[in-house]
N, C-alpha and C positions, 0 to 999 in steps of 0.2 A: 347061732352065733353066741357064743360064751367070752362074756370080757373077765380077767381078772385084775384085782386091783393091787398089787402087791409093795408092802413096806410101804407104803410113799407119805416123802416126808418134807415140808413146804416150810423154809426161815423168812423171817424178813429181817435181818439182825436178831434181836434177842426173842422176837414174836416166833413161839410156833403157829403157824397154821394149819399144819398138818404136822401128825404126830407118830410118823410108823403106822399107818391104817390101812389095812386090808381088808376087799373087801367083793365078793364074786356078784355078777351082772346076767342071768341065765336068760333066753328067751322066752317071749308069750306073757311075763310077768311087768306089772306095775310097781316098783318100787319106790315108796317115798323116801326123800333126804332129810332130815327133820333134824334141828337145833337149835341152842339159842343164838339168839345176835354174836360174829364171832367165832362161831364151834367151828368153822372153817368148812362147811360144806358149799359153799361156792368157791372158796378156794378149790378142792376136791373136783368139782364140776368144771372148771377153768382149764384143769390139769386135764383131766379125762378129753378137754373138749380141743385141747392146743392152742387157749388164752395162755394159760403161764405154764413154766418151765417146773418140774419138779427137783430138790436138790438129792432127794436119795427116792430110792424105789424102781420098780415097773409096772408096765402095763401089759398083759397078755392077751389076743382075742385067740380064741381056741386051740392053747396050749402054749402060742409062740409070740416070744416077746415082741411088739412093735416101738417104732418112735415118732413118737407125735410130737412135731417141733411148730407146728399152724395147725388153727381151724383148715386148711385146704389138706392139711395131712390129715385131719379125723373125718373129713368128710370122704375121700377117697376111700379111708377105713370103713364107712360107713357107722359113723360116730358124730350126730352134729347136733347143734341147742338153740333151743329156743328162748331167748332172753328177754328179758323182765319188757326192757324197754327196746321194740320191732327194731332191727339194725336195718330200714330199710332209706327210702329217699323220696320226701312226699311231693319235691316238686318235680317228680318222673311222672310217665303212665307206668301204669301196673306190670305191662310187657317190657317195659325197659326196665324196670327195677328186677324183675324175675330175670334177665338177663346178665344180670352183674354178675360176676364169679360162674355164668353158665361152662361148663368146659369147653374148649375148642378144639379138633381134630386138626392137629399139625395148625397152618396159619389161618385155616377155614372156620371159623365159626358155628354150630350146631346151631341150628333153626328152634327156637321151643315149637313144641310140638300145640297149640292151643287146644288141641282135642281131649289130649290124656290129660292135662291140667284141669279141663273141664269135668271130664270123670273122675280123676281123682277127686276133685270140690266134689260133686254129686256125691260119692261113694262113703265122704265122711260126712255126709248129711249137713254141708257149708251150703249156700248160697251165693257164691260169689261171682261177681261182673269183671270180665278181664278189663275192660273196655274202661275209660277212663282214668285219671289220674291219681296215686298215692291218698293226697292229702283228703281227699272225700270217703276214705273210710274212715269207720271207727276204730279204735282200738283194739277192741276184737277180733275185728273185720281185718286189721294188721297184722294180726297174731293168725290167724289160718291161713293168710297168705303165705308165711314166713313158714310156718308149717307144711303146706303145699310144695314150698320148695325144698324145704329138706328131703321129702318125700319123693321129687322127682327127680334131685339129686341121686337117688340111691340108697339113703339113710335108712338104715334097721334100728340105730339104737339113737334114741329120741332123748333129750338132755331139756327139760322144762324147769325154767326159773322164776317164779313165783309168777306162774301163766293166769290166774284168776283175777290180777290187781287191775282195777279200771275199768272192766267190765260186767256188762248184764248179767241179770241170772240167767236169762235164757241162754247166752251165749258161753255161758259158764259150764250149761247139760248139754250145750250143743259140746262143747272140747270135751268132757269128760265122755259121752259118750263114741267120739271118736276115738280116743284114745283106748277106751276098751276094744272097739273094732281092731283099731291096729296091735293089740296085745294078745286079741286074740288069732290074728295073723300070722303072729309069731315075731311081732317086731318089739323092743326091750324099752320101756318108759323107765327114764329117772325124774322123779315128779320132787322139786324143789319145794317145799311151804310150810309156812308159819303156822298156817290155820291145819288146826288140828282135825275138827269135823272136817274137811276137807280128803283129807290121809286118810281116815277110818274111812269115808265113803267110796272111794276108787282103789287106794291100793291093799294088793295083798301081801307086800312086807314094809316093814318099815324101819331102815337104817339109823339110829340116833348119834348124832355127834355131840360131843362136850370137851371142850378146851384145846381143839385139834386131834381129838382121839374119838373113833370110832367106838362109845361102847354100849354100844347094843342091839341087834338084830330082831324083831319081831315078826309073827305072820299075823295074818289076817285070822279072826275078828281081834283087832286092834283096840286095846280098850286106852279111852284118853287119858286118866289120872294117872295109869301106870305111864304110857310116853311122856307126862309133865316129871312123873318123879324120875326118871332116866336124863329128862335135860335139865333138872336143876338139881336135882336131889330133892327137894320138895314139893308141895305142896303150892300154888299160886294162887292167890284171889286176889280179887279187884275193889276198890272201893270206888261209891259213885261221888264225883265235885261235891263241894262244899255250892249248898244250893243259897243261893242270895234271898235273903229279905229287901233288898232296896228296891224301891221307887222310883231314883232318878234316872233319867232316860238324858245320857252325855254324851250318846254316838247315835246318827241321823242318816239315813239314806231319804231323801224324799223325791219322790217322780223319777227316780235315777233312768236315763238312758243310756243303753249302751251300746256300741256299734262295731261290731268286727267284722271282717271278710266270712270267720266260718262262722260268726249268729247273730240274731239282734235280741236284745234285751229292751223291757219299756215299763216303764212305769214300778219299779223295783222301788219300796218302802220296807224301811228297820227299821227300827228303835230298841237299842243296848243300853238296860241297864247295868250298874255297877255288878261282878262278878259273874255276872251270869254268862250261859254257853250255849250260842246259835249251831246248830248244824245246818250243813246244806247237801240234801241228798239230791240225785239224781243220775243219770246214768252219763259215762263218759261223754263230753261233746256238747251237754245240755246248758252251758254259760257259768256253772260255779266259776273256774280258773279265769274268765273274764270279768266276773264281778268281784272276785277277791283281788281282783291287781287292779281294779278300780278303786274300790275303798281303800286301796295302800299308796293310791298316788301313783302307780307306775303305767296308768293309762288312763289317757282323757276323757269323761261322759260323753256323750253325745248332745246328756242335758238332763237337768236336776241338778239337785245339790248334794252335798256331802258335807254333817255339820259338825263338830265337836265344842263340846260344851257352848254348845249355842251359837258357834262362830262359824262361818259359812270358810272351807277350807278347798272347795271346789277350785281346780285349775291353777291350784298350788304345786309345785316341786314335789315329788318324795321325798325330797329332805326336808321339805318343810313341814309333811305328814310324822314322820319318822321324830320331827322334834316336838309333834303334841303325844309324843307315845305310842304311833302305831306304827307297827311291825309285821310287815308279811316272812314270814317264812314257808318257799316254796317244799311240792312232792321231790324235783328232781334235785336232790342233792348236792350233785357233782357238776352240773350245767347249768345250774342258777344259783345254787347258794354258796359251793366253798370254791375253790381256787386250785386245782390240781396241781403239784408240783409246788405248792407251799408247805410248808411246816404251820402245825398249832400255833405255836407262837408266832409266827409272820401275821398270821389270820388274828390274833387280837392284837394286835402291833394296826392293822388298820383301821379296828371297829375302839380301841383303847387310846387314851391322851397317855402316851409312851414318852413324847419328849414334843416339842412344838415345831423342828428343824432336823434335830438328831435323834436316831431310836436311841434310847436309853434299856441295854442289855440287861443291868438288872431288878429292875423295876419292871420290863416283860416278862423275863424269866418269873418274879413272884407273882404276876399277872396271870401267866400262863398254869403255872403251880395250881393257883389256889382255885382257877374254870376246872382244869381238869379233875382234881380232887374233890369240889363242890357237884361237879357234872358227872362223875363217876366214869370218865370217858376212858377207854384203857388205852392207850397210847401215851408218851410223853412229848414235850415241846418241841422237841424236833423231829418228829412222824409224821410224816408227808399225810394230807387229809386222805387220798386216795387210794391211804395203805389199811384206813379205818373202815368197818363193816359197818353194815346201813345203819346200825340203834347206833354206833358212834357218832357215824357221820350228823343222825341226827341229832343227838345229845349235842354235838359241836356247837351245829347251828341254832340253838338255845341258848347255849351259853353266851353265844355272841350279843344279845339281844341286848339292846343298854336301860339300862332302868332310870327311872320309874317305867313304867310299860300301860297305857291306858287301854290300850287294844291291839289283840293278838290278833292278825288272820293267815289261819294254818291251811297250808292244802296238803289231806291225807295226809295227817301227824305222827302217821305211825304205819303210813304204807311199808311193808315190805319186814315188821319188825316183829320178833319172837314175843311171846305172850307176858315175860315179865319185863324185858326193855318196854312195853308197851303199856302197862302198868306201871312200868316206872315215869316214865315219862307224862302219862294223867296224872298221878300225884304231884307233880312238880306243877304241872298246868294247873292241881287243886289249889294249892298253893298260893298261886297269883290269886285265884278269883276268891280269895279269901285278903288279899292285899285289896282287893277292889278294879283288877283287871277283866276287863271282861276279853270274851273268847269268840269268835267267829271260824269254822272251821269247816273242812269239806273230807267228804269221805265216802267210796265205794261198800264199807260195811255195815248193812241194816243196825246189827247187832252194838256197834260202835258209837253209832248214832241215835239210838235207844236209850245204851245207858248212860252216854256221857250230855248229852245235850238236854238242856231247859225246854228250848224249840226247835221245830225244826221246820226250814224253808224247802218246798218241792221245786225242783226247775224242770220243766217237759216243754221240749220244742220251739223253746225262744221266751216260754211264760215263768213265771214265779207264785208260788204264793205267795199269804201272809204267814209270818211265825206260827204254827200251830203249836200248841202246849204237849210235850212229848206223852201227858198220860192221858191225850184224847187219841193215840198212835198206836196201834200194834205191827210187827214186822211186814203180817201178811195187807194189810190195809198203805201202808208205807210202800209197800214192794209194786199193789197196785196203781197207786199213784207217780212214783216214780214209770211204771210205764205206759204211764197216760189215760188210767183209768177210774173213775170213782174222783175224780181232778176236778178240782173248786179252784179258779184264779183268785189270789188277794187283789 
């Protein structure tokens, strides 16, 4: 099966997101998507997949043009994606949710077959239990399924959008080496990601986009610094936090409990001093996201305190956390942090003293001006947030954050984000912890968590540690404790 990608050219008003890009899709091969934040290769991927409409172009599979107006028109194509965050339903069983979009024969219904879905899991070296409800897997565990059913859909040509965020390494060689099985099949991988080691270790071509244009084609052996100077024209390097000298200790977890349906947390102790920057590794599932929306006040302990500058702030409002300076800013952008179907300027028009009765237009408008040009966000004040690509989206939600700022708690700050929005974005956060902000932060990347963090807390199986000091850590010692091994509880 030969897809061509021909001309296609994607507006939003003055935005291109695609720019006249052509581009062939052969069988048996792994192809990376590779860009910065913005280069429009999920645009590209949307198109291809029958998310959005293109306004010039075509698409050919072997030789004759089609038209993809739905995902149900690419998947009949046998063209479907695998997307960042599972499109599944976790208060289903697993059988009902495989069931959704199942085709039907006239008004009759198709039975899943639970055997061949069985062998298929086997066949890609998954593990997986039909039996049971959505919400008990893991992330991962989400993503094969999702996969599984493309595959018993019919689907040849496979559309993966940054499939490695949230999950295990294990589960990370478990997808990467299915995905060679099935390439070597003859079935056609579009591998979406930021992470560059990633692309050099599976695929053998790699697409680069830059500013809605397609330009440049590589094969495999993929060398990194050439794919960096292609997506920027330069050169990228990182610099580590401005590392704190201070002493005092003005953010307290003590005894913290925590209690959710999917974990318990116990006896959870911090102590943040000024500037400094806590990581929290651990594998999807394991209570980061539950202990960071505790410390922000958007959910109640079980038991313990929570202290700020000495003051016991436990079973306080979030607004009341939010008014000693601390700020969660969540992973999922678009479903916790901005507002779909707003404009920029609406979005600081709620977090901004605009007028006390009436918005005052242009006092947002210079409001709006001076985030966007401070935050480097490429959109203007009237661009719907959810016309913004993920380093916008998150630059957005940054900029909203009201100052003074005493504590930041970021979940994966930079999930989903090209290597210099992601750079950009720690030098901002350097920043702060040079103002005297300190940082609490969560993250799927060893590497990330290495160089940006002073300490770093383990979560395995409901437990915590204590802060360990990052240069007692190395990746492979970090990677074993993360999954439960060589693990000392605080």
């Amino acid at each position: 099966m030969k897809i061509e990608i021909r001309n296609i050219s994607k507006f939003y008003g003055k935005l291109k997101a695609n720019d006249d890009v052509s581009l062939q899709i052969t069988s048996g091969k792994i192809l990376g998507i590779l860009g910065e934040n913005g280069a429009g290769k999920s645009t590209l991927m949307k198109i291809l997949s029958g998310l959005v409409k293109a306004n010039d172009g075509e698409i050919l599979i072997d030789g004759t043009p089609v038209k993809i107006d739905s995902p149900r028109d690419a998947i009949k194509l046998g063209i479907g994606m695998l997307h960042q965050e599972p499109r599944d339903f976790p208060s289903m069983s697993i059988m009902d949710d495989l069931r959704i979009g199942f085709q039907s024969d006239g008004n009759k219904r198709k039975e899943i077959d639970i055997g061949e879905l069985s062998e298929l899991s086997r066949d890609l070296g998954f593990s997986l239990d039909f039996d049971g409800p959505v919400r008990k897997l893991t992330v991962g565990e989400r993503q094969e399924l999702e996969l599984i059913r493309l595959l018993y859909f019919g689907v040849n040509v496979l559309i993966l959008d940054e499939p490695t965020t949230g999950i295990s390494l294990n589960q990370k060689n478990q997808l990467f080496n299915a995905l060679r099985k099935l390439a070597a099949d003859g079935k056609s991988i579009l591998f979406v990601s930021h992470k560059l080691e990633e692309i050099q270790a599976l695929c053998n071509l790699a697409a680069i986009m830059r500013r809605g244009k397609l330009v440049q084609v590589m094969q495999a052996p993929l060398d990194q610094n050439e794919m960096i100077r292609w997506m920027f024209g330069q050169e990228v390097n990182r610099q580590k936090p401005w590392q704190t000298d201070a002493t005092e200790i003005f953010f307290e977890t003590r005894n913290l409990n925590i209690d959710d349906f999917r974990i318990q947390l116990s006896s959870v102790d911090l102590q943040l001093k000024r500037g400094e920057v806590i990581g929290l590794a651990g594998m999807a599932g394991s209570g980061q996201k539950q202990f960071l929306r505790t410390a922000a006040g958007l959910m109640p302990p079980a038991g313990g305190e929570i202290m700020i500058h000495g003051e016991r702030i436990t079973g306080k409002s979030c607004f009341s956390f939010q008014g000693n300076g601390i700020h969660f800013v969540p992973s999922d952008r678009l479903e916790e942090g901005l507002l779909p179907g707003m404009t920029l300027s609406e979005h600081y028009q709620l977090v901004t003293d605009c007028g006390r009765f009436w918005v005052n237009d242009q006092s947002a408008a210079g409001i709006s001006g001076e985030k966007i040009d401070l935050y480097r966000i490429k959109g203007n004040r009237l661009t719907h947030v959810e016309e913004l690509s993920g380093g916008n989206q998150q630059r957005m939600l940054l900029s909203m954050i009201k100052e003074p700022s005493n504590v930041l708690l970021l979940e994966e700050p930079t999930r989903g984000l090209d290597i210099e929005s992601a750079n950009w974005i720690w030098s901002l956060l350097r920043l702060k912890c040079q103002t005297g902000t300190g940082i609490i932060f969560s993250s799927a990347d060893l590497d990330e968590l290495l160089f940006y963090s002073d300490r770093i807390m383990v979560f395995y199986s409901g437990e915590v540690t204590a802060p360990i000091p990052v240069d007692e850590l190395t990746e492979t010692n970090l990677g074993a404790m993360i999954g439960g091994k060589d693990w000392v509880k605080g």
